[in-house]
C-alpha positions, 0 to 999 in steps of 0.5 A: 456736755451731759445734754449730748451724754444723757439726752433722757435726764437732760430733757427730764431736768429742763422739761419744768424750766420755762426757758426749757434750758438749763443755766449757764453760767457765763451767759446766765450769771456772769452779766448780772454779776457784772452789772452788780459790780459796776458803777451802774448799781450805785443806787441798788441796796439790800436786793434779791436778784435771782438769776434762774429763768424764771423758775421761782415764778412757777413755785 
């Protein structure tokens, strides 16, 4: 992982996000994909869902 690699650019690249970490994908990504796959999203049409940890809400 490039966190241990590259600790300098790893803590330039989360020092903005407000969950201080980047995304992963299988933690991150995948349940919303899921969700959006299931039965459960019957009544969900035409929706945004942004997956980024928030960082749309500081811009």
């Amino acid at each position: 992982m490039w966190k241990e690699a590259f600790p300098d650019e790893y803590a330039a690249a989360v020092a903005p996000q407000p969950f201080k970490r980047l995304r992963d994908t299988i933690k991150d990504i995948a349940p919303v994909v899921m969700f959006l796959v299931s039965d459960d999203v019957q009544f969900v049409t035409g929706e945004n869902i942004g997956v980024d940890g928030g960082t749309t809400m500081l811009s």
